[in-house]
C-alpha positions as CSV (number, residue, x, y, z in Angstrom):
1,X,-8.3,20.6,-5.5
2,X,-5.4,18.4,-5.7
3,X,-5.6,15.3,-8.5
4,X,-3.3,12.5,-8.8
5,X,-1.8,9.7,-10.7
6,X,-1.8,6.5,-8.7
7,X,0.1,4.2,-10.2
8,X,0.3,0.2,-9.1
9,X,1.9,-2.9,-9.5
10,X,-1.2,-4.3,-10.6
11,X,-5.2,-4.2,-9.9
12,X,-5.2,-5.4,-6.2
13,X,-3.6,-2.4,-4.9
14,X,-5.7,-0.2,-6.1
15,X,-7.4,0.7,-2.7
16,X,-4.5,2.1,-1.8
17,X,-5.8,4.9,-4.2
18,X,-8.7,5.5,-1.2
19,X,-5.7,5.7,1.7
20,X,-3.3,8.4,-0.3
21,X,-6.8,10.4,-1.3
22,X,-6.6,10.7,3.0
23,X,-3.0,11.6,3.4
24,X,-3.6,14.3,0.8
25,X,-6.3,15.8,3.0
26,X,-5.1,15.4,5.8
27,X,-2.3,17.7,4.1
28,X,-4.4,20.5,3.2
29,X,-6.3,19.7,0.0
30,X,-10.3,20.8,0.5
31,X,-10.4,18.3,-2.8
32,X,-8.8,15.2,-4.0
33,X,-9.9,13.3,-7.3
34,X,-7.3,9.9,-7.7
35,X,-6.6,9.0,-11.2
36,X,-5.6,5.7,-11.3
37,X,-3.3,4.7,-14.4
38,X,-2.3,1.1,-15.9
39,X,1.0,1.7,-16.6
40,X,4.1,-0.9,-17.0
41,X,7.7,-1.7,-17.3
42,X,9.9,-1.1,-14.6
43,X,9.5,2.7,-13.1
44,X,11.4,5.0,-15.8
45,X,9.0,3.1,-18.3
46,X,6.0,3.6,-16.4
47,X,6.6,7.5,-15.6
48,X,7.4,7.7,-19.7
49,X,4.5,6.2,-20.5
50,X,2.2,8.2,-18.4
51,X,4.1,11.5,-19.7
52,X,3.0,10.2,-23.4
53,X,-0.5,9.8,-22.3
54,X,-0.8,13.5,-21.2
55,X,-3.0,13.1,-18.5
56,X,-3.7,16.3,-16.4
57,X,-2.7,16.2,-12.7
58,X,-0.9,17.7,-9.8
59,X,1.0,14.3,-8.2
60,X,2.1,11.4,-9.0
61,X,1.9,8.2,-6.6
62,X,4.2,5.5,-8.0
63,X,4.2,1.8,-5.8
64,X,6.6,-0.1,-6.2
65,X,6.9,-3.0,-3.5
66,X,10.4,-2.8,-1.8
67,X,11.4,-6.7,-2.2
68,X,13.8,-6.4,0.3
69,X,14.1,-4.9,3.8
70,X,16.0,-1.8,2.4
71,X,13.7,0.5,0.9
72,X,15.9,3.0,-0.1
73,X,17.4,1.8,-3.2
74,X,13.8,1.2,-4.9
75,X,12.6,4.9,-3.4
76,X,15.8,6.2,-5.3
77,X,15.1,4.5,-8.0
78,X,11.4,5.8,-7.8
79,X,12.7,9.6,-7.5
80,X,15.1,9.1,-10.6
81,X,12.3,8.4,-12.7
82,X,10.2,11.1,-11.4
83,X,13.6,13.5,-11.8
84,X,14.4,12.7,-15.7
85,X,10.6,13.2,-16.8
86,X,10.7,16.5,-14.3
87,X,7.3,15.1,-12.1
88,X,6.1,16.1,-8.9
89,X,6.0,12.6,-7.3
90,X,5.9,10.7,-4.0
91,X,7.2,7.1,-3.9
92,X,5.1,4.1,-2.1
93,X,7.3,1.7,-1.1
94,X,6.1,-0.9,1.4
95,X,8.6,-3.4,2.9
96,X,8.8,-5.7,1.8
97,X,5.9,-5.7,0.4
98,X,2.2,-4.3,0.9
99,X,1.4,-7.6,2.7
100,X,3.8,-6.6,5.0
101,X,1.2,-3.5,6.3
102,X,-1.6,-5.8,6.8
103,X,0.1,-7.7,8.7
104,X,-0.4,-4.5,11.6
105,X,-4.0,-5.5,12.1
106,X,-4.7,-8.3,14.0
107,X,-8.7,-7.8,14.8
108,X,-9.0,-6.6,10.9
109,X,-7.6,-9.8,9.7
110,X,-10.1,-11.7,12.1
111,X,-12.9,-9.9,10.5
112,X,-12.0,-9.7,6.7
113,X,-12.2,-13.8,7.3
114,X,-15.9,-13.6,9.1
115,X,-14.5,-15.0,12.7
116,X,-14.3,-11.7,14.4
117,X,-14.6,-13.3,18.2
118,X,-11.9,-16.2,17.5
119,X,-9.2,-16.6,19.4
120,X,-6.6,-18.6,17.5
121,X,-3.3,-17.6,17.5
122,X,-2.7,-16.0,14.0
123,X,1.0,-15.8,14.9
124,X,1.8,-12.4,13.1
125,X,5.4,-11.2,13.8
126,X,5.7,-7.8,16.0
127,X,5.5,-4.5,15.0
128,X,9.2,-4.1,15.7
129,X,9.8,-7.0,13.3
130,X,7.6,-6.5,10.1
131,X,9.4,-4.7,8.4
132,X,12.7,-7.4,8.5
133,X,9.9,-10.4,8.3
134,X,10.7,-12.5,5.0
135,X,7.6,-13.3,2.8
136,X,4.9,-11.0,4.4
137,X,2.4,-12.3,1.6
138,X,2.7,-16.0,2.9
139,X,2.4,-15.3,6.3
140,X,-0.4,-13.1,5.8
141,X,-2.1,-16.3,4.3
142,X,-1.3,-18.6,7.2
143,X,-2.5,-15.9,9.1
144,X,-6.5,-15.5,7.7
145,X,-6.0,-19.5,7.7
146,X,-5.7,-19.3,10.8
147,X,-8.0,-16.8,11.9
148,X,-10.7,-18.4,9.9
149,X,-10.2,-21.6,12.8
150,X,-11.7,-23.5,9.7
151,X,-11.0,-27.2,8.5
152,X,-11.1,-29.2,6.0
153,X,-13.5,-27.7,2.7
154,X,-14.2,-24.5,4.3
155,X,-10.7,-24.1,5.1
156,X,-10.2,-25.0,1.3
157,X,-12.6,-22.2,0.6
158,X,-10.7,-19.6,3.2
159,X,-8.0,-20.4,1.4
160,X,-9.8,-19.6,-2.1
161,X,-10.6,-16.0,-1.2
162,X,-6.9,-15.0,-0.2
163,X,-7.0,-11.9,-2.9
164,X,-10.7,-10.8,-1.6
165,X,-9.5,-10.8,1.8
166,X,-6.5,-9.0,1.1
167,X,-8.0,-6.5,-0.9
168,X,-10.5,-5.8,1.8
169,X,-7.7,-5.5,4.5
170,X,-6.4,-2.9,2.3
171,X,-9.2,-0.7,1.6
172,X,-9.9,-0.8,5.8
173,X,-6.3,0.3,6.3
174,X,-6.6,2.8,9.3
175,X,-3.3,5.4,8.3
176,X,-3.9,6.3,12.7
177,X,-3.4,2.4,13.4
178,X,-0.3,0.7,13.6
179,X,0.3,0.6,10.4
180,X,1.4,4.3,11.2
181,X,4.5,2.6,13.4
182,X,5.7,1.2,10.4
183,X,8.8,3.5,9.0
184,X,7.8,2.9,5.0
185,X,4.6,4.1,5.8
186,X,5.9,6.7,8.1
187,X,7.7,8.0,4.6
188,X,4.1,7.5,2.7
189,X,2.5,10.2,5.2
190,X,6.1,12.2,5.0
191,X,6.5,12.7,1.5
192,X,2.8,12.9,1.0
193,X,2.5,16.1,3.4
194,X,5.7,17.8,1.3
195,X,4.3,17.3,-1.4
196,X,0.9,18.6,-0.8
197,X,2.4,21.7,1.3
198,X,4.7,22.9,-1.7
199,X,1.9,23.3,-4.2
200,X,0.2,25.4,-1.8
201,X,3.5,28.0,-1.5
């Protein structure tokens, strides 16, 4: 049995609780049980504040959106809170940010929106190019705009659902699609085997 700490940047990416439950199996675990936490402040607060609510668990899963095409500084900044509160942690740092991996699913964005046979161009930058692609959140709108091939009040109403529609991309996020091209999530499934493979030693 392996539980974890999953702690967002706020409610809507929670389902990514459901996707790190799979990496941890995938790793070894015959058990996973997510814990998911509300915690705030930037990451040394949040990592205090979960030590200070003595919660019982194996891992902690901190996200912290990138915001930039380098990921590196945020995962180090990450790490350095999980080093001066001595946790067992993997980082979750999308790039920019976790728009950026639904932008990967073409066909899943088509569905999510209820137009599964259109044919629109949705106009989603390539694979090679996500991950330098500014604003993945606004084109990820355009893109179930577009996929809706709605106008006028039911385009309104598209529009209306953005966070529903995202969430739901989320929580069908296949970790063997091409999301799994994408080098921050390539660290995700990384780090997330380490981890997993160490308390098993």
């Amino acid at each position: 049995m392996v539980s974890f700490v999953f702690a967002g940047e706020g409610t809507s990416d929670d389902p990514l609780a459901g996707i790190i439950s799979e990496l941890i199996r995938r790793a070894g675990a015959d058990e996973v049980q997510a814990l998911p936490q509300r915690l705030h402040g930037s990451s040394r607060e949040k990592m205090a504040e979960l030590v200070e609510a003595a919660v019982p668990y194996d891992l902690v899963f901190l996200h912290r959106d990138a915001d930039s095409t380098d990921p590196f500084p945020r995962v180090e900044e990450v790490r350095a809170a999980f080093a001066e509160h001595d946790l067992r942690g993997v980082p979750v740092v999308p790039v920019q940010m976790t728009e950026a991996w639904l932008l990967t699913d073409e066909q899943a964005i088509r569905d999510v929106v209820g137009h599964s046979r259109g044919r629109a161009s949705l106009n989603l930058p390539g694979l090679r190019r996500i991950e330098h692609t500014r604003d993945p959140k606004g084109i990820l709108q355009q893109a179930c705009a577009r996929a809706s091939e709605a106008t006028g009040r039911r385009l309104k109403q598209t529009n209306s659902r953005f966070n529903d529609h995202r969430r739901a991309l989320l929580e069908r996020l296949d970790p063997d699609g091409p999301v799994s091209q994408l080098a921050s999530f390539q660290l995700l499934v990384h780090e997330t085997e380490q981890a997993v493979r160490s308390m098993f030693r």
